[in-house]
PAPATOR-492558 format. One line per 5 residues: number of its first residue (from 1); their letters; for each residue x, y, z of C-alpha. Coordinates in Angstrom, 2 decimals, decimal comma, padded with zeros to 5 digits. Layout:
// residues N
NUM = A = X:Y:Z; ... $
// end
This chain:
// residues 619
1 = XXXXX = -028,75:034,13:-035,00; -032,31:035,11:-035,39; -032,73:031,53:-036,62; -031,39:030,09:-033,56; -033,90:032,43:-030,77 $
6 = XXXXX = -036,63:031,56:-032,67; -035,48:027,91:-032,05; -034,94:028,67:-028,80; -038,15:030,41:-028,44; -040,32:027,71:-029,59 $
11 = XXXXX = -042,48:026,20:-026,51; -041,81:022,28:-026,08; -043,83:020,65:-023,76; -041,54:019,07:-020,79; -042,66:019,36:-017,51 $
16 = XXXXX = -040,43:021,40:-015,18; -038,41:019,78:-012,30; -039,23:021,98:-009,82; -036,51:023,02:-007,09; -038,04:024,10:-003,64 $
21 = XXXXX = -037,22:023,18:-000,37; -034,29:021,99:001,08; -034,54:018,25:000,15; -031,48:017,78:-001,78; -030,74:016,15:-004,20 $
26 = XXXXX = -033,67:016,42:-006,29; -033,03:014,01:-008,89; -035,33:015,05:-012,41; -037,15:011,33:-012,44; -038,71:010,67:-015,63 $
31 = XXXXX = -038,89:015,13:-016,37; -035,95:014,55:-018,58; -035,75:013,30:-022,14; -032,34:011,72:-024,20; -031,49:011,14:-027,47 $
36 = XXXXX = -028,47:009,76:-029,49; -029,55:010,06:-033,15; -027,77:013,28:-033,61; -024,17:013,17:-035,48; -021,14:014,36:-033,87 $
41 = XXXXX = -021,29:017,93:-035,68; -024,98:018,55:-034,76; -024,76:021,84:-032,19; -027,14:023,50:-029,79; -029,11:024,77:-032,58 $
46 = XXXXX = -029,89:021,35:-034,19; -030,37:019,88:-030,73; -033,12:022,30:-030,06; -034,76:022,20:-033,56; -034,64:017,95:-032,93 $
51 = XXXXX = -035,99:018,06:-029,85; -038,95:020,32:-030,79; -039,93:018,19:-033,88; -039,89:015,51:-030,60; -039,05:011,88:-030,70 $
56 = XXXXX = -036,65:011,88:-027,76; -037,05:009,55:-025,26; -037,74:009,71:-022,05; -035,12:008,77:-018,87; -036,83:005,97:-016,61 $
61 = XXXXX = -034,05:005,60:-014,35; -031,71:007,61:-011,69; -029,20:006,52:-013,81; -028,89:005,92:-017,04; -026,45:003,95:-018,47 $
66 = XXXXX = -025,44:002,80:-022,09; -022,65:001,10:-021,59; -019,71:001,69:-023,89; -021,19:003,68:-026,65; -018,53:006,22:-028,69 $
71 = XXXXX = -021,86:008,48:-030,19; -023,12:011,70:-028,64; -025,73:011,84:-025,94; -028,39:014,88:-025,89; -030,19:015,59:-022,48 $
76 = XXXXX = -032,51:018,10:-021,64; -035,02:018,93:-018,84; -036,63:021,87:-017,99; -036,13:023,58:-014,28; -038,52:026,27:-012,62 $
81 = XXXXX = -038,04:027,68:-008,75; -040,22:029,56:-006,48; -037,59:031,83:-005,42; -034,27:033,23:-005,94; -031,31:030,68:-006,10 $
86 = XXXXX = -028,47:029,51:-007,62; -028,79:025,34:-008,30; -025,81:022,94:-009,11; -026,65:020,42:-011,62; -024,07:017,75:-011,03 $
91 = XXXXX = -023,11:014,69:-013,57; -021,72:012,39:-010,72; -019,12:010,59:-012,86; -015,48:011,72:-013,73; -014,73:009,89:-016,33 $
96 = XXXXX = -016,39:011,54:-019,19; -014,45:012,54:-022,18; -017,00:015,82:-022,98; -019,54:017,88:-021,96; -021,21:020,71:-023,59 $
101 = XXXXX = -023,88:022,29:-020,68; -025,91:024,82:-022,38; -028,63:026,83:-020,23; -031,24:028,70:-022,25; -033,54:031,03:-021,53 $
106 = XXXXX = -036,68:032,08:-024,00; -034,42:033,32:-026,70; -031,51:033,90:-024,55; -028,27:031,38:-023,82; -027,71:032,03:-020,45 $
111 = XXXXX = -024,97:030,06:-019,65; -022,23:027,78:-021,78; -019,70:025,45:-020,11; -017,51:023,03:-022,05; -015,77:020,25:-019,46 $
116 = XXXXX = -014,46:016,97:-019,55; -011,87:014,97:-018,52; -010,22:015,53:-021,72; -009,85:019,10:-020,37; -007,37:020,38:-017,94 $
121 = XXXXX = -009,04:020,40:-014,54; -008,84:024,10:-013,95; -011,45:025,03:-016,29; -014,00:023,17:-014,79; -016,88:025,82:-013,42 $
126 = XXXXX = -016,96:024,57:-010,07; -013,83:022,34:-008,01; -014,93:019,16:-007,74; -013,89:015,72:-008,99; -017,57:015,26:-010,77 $
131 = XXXXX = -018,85:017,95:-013,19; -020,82:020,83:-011,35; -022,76:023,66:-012,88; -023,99:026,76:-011,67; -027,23:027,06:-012,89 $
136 = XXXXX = -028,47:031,02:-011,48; -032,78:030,73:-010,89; -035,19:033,55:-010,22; -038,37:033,66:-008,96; -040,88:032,25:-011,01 $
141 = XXXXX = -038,41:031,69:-013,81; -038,33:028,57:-016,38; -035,08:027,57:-017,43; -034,09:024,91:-020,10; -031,15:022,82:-019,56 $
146 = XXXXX = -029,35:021,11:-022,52; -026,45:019,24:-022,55; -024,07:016,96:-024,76; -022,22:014,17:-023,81; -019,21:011,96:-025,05 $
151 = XXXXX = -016,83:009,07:-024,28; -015,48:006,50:-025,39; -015,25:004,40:-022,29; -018,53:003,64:-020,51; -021,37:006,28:-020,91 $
156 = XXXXX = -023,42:006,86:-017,52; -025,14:010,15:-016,74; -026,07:010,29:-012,82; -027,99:013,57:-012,56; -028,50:015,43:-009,44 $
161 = XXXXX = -029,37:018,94:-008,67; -028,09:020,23:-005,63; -027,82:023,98:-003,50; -024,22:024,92:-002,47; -024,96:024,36:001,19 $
166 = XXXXX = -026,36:021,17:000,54; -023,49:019,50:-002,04; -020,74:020,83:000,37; -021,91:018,80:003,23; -022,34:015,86:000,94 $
171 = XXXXX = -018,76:015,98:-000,85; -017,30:016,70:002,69; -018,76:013,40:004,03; -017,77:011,82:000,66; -014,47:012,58:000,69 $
176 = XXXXX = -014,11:011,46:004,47; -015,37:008,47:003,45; -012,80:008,34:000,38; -009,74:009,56:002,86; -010,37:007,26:005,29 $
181 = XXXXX = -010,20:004,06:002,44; -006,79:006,07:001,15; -005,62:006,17:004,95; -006,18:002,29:004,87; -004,29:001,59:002,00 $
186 = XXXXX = -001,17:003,62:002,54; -001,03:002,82:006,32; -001,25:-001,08:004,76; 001,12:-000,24:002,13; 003,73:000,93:004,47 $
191 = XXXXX = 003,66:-001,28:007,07; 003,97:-004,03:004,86; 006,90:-001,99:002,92; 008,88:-001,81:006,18; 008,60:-005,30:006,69 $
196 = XXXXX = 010,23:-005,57:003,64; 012,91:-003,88:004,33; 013,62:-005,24:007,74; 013,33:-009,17:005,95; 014,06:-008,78:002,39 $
201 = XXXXX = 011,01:-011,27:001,66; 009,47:-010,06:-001,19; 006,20:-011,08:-000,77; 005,79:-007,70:001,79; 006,77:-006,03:-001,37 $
206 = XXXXX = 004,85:-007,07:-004,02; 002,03:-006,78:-001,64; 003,00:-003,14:-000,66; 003,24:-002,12:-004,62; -000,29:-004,15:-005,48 $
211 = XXXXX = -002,26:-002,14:-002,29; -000,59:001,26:-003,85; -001,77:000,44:-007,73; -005,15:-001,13:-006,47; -005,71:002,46:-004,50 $
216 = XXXXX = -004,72:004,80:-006,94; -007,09:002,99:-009,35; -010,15:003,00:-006,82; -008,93:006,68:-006,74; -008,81:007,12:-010,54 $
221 = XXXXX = -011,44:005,96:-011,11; -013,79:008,37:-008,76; -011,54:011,30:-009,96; -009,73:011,93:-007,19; -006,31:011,85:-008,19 $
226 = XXXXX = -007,30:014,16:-011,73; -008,12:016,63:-008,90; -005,40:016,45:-006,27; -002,74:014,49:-008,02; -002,57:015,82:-011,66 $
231 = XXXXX = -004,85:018,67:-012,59; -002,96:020,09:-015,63; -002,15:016,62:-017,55; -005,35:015,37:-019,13; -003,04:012,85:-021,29 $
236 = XXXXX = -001,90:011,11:-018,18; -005,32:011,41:-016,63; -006,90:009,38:-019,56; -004,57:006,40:-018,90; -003,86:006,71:-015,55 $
241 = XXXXX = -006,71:004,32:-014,35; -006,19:001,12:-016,94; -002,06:001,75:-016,13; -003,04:000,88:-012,45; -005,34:-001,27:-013,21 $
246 = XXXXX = -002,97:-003,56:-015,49; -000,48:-002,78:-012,66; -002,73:-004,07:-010,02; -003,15:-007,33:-011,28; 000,70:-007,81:-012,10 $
251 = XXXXX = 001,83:-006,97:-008,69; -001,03:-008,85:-007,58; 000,02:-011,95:-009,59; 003,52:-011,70:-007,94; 002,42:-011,75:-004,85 $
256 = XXXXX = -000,16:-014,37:-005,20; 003,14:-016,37:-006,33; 005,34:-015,73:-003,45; 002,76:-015,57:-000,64; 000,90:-019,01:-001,52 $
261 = XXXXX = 004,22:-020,92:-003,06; 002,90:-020,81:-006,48; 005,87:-023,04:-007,88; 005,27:-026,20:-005,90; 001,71:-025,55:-007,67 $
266 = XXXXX = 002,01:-027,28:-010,58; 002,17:-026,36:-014,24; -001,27:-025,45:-014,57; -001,07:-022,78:-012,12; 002,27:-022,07:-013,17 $
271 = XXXXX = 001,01:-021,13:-016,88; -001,68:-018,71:-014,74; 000,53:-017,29:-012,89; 002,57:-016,06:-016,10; -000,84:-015,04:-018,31 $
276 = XXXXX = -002,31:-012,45:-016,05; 001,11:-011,35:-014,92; 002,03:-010,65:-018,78; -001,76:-009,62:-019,52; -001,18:-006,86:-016,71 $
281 = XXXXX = 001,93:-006,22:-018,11; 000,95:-005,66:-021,74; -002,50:-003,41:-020,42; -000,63:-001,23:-018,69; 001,82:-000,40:-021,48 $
286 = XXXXX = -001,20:-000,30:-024,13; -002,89:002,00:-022,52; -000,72:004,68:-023,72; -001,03:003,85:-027,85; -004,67:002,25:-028,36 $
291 = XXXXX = -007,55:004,14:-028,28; -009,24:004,66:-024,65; -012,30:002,51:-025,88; -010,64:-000,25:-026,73; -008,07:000,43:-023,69 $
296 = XXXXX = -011,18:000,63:-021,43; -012,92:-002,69:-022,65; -009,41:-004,77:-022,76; -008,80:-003,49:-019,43; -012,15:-005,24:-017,90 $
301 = XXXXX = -011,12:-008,52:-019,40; -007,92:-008,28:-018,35; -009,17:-006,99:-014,77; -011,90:-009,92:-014,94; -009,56:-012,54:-015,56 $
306 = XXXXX = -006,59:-011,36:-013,42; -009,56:-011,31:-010,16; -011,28:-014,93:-011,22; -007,22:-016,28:-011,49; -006,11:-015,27:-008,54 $
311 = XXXXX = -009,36:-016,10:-006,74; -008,45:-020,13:-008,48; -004,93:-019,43:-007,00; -006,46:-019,32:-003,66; -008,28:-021,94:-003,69 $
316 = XXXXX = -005,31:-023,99:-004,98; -003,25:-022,74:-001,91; -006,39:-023,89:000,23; -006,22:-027,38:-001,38; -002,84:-028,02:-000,80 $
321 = XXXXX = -003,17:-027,70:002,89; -001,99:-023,98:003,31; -003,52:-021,80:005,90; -002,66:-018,42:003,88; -004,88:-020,10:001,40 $
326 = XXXXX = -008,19:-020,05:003,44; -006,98:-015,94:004,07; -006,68:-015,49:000,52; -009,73:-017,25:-000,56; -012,10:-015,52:001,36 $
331 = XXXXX = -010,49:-012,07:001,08; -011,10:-012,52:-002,96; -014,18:-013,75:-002,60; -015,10:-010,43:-001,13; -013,31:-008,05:-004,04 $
336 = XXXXX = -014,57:-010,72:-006,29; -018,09:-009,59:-005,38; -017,53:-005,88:-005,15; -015,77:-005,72:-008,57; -017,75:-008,21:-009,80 $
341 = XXXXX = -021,02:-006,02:-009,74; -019,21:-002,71:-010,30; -017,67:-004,40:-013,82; -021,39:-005,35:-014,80; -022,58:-001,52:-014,27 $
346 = XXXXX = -019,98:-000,56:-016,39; -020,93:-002,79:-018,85; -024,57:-001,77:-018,33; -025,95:-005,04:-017,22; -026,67:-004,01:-014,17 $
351 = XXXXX = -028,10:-000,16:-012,52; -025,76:001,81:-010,84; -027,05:002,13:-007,13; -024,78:003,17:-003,85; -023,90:-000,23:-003,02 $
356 = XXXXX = -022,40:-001,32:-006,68; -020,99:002,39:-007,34; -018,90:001,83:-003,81; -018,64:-002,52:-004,57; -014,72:-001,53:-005,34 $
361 = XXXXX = -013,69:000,61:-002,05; -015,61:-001,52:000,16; -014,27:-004,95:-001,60; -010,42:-003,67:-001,63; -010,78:-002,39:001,83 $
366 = XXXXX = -011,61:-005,78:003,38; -009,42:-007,48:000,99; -006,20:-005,81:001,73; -007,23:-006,00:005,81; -007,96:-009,96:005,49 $
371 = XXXXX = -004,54:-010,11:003,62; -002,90:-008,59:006,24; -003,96:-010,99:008,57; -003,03:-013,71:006,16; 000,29:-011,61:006,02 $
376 = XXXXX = 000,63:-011,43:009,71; 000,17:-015,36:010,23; 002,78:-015,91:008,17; 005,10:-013,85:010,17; 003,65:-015,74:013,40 $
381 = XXXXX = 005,29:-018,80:011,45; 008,84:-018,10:011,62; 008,24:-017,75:015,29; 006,89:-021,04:015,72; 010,82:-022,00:016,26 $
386 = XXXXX = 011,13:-020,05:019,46; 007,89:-022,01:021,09; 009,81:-025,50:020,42; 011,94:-024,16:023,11; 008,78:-022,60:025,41 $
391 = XXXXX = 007,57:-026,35:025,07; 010,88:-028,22:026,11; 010,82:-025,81:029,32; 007,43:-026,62:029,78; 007,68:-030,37:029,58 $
396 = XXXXX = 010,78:-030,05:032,23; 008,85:-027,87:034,66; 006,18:-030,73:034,36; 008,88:-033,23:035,20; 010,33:-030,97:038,32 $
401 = XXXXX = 006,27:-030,70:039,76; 006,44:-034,85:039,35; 009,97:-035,09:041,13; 007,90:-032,39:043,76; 005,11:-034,26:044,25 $
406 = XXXXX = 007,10:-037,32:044,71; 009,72:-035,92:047,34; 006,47:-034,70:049,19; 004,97:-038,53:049,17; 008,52:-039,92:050,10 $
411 = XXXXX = 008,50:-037,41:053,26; 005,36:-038,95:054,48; 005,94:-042,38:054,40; 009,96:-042,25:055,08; 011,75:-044,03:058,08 $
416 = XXXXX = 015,15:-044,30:057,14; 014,61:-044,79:053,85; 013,60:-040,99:054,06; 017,38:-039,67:053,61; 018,19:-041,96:050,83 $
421 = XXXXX = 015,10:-041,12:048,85; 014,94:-037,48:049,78; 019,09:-037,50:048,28; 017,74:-039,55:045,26; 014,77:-036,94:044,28 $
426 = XXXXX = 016,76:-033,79:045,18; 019,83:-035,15:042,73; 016,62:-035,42:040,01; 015,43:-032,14:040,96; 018,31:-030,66:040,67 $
431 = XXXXX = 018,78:-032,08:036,92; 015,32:-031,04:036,07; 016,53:-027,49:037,04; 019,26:-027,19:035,48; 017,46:-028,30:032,74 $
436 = XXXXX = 014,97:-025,90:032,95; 017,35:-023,47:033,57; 019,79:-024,35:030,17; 016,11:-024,32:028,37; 015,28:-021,05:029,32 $
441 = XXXXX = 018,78:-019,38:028,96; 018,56:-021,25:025,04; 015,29:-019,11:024,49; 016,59:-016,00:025,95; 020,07:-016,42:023,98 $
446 = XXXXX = 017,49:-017,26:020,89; 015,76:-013,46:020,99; 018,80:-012,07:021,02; 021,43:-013,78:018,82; 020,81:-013,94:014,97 $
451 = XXXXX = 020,74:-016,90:013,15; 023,56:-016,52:010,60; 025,98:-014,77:012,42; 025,82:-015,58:015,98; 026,35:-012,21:017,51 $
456 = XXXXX = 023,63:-010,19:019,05; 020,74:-009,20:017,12; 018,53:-005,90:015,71; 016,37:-006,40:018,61; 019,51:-006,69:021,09 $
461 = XXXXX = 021,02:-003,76:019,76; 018,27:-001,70:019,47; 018,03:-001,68:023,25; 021,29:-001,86:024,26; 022,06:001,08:022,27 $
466 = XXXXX = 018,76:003,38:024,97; 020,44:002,25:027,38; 023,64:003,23:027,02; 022,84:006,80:025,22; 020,69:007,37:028,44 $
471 = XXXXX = 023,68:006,26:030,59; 026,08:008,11:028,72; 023,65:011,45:029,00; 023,20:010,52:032,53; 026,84:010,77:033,19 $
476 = XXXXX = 027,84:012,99:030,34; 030,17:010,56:028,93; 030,93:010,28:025,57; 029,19:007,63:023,18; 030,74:005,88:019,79 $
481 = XXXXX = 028,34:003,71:017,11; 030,46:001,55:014,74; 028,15:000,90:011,36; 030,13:-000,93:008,78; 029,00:-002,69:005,57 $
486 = XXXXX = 031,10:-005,46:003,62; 032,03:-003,49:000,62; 030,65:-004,77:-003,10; 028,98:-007,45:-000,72; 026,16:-007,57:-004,07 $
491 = XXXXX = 028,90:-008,48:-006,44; 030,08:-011,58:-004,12; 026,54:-012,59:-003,91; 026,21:-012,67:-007,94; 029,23:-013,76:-008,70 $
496 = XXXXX = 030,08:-016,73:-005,74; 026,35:-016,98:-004,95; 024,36:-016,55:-001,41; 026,22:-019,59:000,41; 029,35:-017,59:000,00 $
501 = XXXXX = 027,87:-014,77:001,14; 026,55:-016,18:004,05; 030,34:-017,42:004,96; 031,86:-013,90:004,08; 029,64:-012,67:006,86 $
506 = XXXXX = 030,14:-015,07:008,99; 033,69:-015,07:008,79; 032,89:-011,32:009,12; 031,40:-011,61:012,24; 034,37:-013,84:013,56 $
511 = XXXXX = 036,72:-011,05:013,11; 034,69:-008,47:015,12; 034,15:-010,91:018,22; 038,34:-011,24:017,62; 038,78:-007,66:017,90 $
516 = XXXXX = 036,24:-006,22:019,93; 036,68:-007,37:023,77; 035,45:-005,39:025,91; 032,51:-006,98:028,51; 030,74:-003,24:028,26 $
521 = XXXXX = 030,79:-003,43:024,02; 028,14:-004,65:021,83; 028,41:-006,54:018,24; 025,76:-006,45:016,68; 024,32:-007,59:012,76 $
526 = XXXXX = 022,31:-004,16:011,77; 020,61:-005,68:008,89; 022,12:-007,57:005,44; 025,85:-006,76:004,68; 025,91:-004,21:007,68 $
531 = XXXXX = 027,10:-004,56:011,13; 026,84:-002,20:014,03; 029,14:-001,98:017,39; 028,38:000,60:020,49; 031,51:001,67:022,52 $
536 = XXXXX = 030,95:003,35:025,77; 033,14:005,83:027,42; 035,63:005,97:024,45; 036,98:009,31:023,07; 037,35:009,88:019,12 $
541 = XXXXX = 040,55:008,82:018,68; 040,26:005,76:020,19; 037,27:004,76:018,47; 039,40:005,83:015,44; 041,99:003,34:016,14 $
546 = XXXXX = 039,38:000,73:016,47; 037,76:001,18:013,51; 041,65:001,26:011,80; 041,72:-001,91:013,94; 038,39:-003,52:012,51 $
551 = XXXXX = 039,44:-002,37:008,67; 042,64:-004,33:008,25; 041,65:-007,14:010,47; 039,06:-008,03:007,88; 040,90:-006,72:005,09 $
556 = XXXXX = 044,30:-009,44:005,77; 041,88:-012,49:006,31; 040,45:-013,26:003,47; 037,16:-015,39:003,60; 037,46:-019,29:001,96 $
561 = XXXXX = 034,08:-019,94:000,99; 033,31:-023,26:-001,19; 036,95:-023,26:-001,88; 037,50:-020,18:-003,22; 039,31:-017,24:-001,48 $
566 = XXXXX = 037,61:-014,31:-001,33; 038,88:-011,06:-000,61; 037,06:-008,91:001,79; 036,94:-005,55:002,86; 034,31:-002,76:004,88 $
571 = XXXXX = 033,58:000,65:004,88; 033,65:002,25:008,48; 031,36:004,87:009,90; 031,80:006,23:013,21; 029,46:008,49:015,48 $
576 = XXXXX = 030,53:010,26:018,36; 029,39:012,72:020,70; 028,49:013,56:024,26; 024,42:013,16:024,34; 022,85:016,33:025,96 $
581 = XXXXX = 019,48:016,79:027,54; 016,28:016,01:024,89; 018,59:015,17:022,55; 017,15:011,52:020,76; 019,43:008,61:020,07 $
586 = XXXXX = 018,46:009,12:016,23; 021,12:011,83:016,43; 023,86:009,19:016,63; 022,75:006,57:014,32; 022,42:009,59:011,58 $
591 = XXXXX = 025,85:010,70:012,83; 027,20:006,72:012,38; 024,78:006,76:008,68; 026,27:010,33:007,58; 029,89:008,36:008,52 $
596 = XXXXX = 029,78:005,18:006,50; 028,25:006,96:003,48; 030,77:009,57:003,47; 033,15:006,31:003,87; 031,50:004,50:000,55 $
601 = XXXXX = 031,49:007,97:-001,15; 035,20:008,11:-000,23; 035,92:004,67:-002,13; 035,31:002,61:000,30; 037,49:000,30:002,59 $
606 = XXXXX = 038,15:003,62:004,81; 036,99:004,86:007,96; 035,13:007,93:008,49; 033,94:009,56:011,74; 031,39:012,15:012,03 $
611 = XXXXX = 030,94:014,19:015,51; 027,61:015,03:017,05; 028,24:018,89:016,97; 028,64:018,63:013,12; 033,11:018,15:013,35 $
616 = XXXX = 034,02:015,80:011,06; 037,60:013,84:011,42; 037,85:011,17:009,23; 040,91:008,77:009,71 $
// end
């Protein structure tokens, strides 16, 4: 011990960063000194004695970065302050393994803290997703500040010293900034996974899963999720950011495949398609047995290659005449650049500045909004079928201003052949509107009929179903909602295939319209398998009987679909209830939803009814 203070004791010349003012952060400049010569047992003690025999070199940059280097890192720099204050010396980068932060005073250690992100979050000194320590000054008073570092992913060691008041404000804008790129990519992410649902195209779900995994890597890898996501597991924290990464680019493959047709591509783009998606793959699972540095460096290649691959993807899209290739293009031309630059900082070929440290959230931002444009032309596509119509009643309101203008010439210059021609032009106006008319009742019937089936609609039902809860509240009349779902309708798919499908529910649909009569009742296809009907003014027995009715209608006509005779049946859920004042039409569909699961639960082909005021009868 009396070794060590004398160490400690001994006077090295190192010129003080000095902390006055309030112009935070004071970064140390070229007042601090590194070395890396030390072994892996060398301690405080050795440090000290190394550093006093001198040697070490001096830091000429904000930043300094070594790129991935396994071996111990020694730091030191002196600090001295006019007055009394606590300082925060802050190494701006989560992702190192260890950190031993020693503050010595004279022949006095003053303060020891031993952090990393190998160590659970809760014994960090100070909160934060970066490493903060308290550093207590007095008047006057020359501390020394010595500190250790390891990793064995990429070493960088951004130093700032900070006041409390002045780091607060900082991390509060920071993490603004940082919510408002996670509010981005979950408000994407959702969107797009509600599509998915409502369509069943999977390209709204690959591109849902590839936002997530590219976001909670961004967030990894600024520490975010270690500190609000999983404090207490260090294990998971270590491999968390190359498992999204490799993630990222798999889902990002997938996409790539089903958004820009990847299989009338080629081979060539074909055998891309599969590398990167199994490269992902294989990261992601690796990252849990190999060793973080070798996880960190195969998870830049694999990140490098999956971004330049995809980027080629788009540009193949854009050659073979696809508009959601230009999209794609340029929205990977702009991650290409932010990762691009952030990749060489971690590799330390370039210096870590504002711009490259925030390449990534600024890149993946616009990205993932230019995609969703690219995403939302392609839904603009499938409605390209409804303006054939808008045109044809275009072109025959052209025709009935010709016929128009022409009966208006005919008046001028008529005799008696006025009457004949005036009968002639009003027969032709009279075609033109009625086909105008026919036109414009085929694009109205068009929004409301689906395509499959040929009964009414989501859409259709959707508003049918407001009107008549706020009719039936209106005149405090009872309400029923029919949901039923073609039981096992996944095994008929994989065992028939699709086309039979598609005639089970069509067939399906037949049956309904058979049974269902009533000018005031709507038949509607709720989405897939499942098909919903709204009854007005019915009690619960009748609606009982009706869904009885519905059951073994379907049930004794079994469906003949590419010659083979397939036996159908549904599960019936009913809701039923008088709506009251406030109360939201939700009520009933959960009532109808509560119904038709109880009905599945219940082994299927049954009806079940469930009441508003929480009475269930079930039939």
């Amino acid at each position: 011990m009396a070794v060590l203070c004398w160490l400690i004791s001994v006077n090295v010349s190192a010129s003080p960063v000095v902390i006055a003012g309030d112009n935070f952060p004071i970064s140390p400049g070229t007042q601090w000194y590194y070395t890396s010569r030390l072994d892996e047992t060398a301690r405080l003690r050795e440090a000290l004695d190394d550093f006093r025999q001198g040697g070490w070199t001096q830091v000429n940059e904000d930043t300094p970065n070594f790129g991935i280097n396994p071996r111990p890192f020694w730091f030191t720099f002196d600090v001295v302050s006019p007055v009394d204050q606590t300082i925060l010396v802050e190494i701006a980068y989560a992702l190192l393994d260890g950190i031993d932060f020693y503050v010595v005073d004279r022949d006095t250690i003053k303060q020891t803290y031993i952090t990393g992100d190998h160590y659970y979050f809760s014994e960090r000194p100070v909160y934060n997703r970066n490493f903060l320590f308290p550093v207590p000054l007095e008047a006057g008073q020359t501390l020394r500040v010595m500190f250790r570092v390891q990793t064995d992913g990429s070493l960088q060691v951004p130093l700032n010293i900070w006041n409390r008041t002045a780091h607060e404000k900082a991390n509060q804008d920071l993490l603004t900034l940082h919510t408002f790129f996670a509010a981005i990519m979950i408000t994407i992410a959702i969107y797009n996974l509600m599509l998915f649902i409502s369509s069943r195209d999977p390209v709204f779900f690959y591109y849902a899963a590839y936002v997530c995994c590219l976001a909670m890597t961004q967030l990894a890898l600024r520490g975010y999720s270690y500190q609000f996501l999983w404090q207490e597991s260090p294990f998971w924290n270590e491999r968390s950011l190359m498992f999204f990464a490799g993630m990222a680019v798999s889902l990002g493959a997938l996409f790539a495949r089903y958004f820009l047709m990847l299989r009338e591509a080629g081979r060539l783009v074909q055998s891309g398609f599969y590398f990167i998606l199994v490269a992902g793959l294989i990261q992601s699972l690796l990252s849990f047995v190999i060793p973080y540095s070798i996880s960190v460096v195969t998870g830049i290649l694999t990140a490098a290659a999956g971004c330049v691959v995809m980027f080629l993807f788009g540009l193949n899209g854009w050659k073979r005449g696809l508009k959601a290739g230009k999209f794609y293009t340029f929205a990977w031309t702009v991650f290409l650049i932010g990762m691009f630059v952030a990749l060489m900082a971690k590799l330390g070929l370039l210096p870590r500045t504002n711009l490259i440290e925030y390449g990534p959230e600024l890149g993946a931002a616009i990205e993932v909004i230019l995609l969703s444009f690219a995403v939302a032309d392609r839904m603009n596509e499938e409605r390209r079928q409804r303006l054939i119509a808008q045109e044809e009643a275009l072109i025959n309101e052209i025709k009935l201003r010709e016929v128009q203008e022409r009966a208006l010439e005919m008046q001028n210059d008529a005799n008696q052949r006025l009457e004949e021609n005036v009968r002639t032009r009003t027969l032709e106006l009279q075609s033109a509107l009625e086909e105008l008319s026919a036109a414009n009742a085929k694009l109205k019937m068009l929004n409301t009929i689906d395509g499959l089936t040929q009964v009414r609609n989501r859409r259709h039902f959707d508003e049918t179903l407001a009107v008549e809860w706020s009719r039936a509240k209106r005149n405090r009349e009872s309400l029923v909602l029919i949901l039923l779902d073609a039981d096992h309708f996944k095994n008929i798919n994989d065992t028939y295939g699709h086309l039979a499908g598609d005639e089970c529910l069509k067939s399906l649909a037949r049956v309904l319209e058979n049974q269902i009569k009533r000018p005031t009742d709507c038949i509607a296809r709720y989405g897939g398998e499942e098909f919903a009907i709204i009854l007005a003014d019915t009690d619960e027995e009748g609606a009982i009987q009706v869904g009885e009715r519905l059951r073994k209608a379907v049930a004794a006509k079994p469906v003949d679909a590419e010659g083979v005779s397939i036996e159908l049946t549904i599960s019936v859920g009913i809701g039923y209830g008088i709506p009251q004042a406030g109360e939201p039409v939700e009520r009933l569909l959960g009532a109808a939803d509560k119904a038709l699961y109880k009905a599945k639960q219940g082994g299927r082909n049954q009806v079940a009814l469930v009441n508003l005021e929480e009475k269930p009868l079930s039939a």
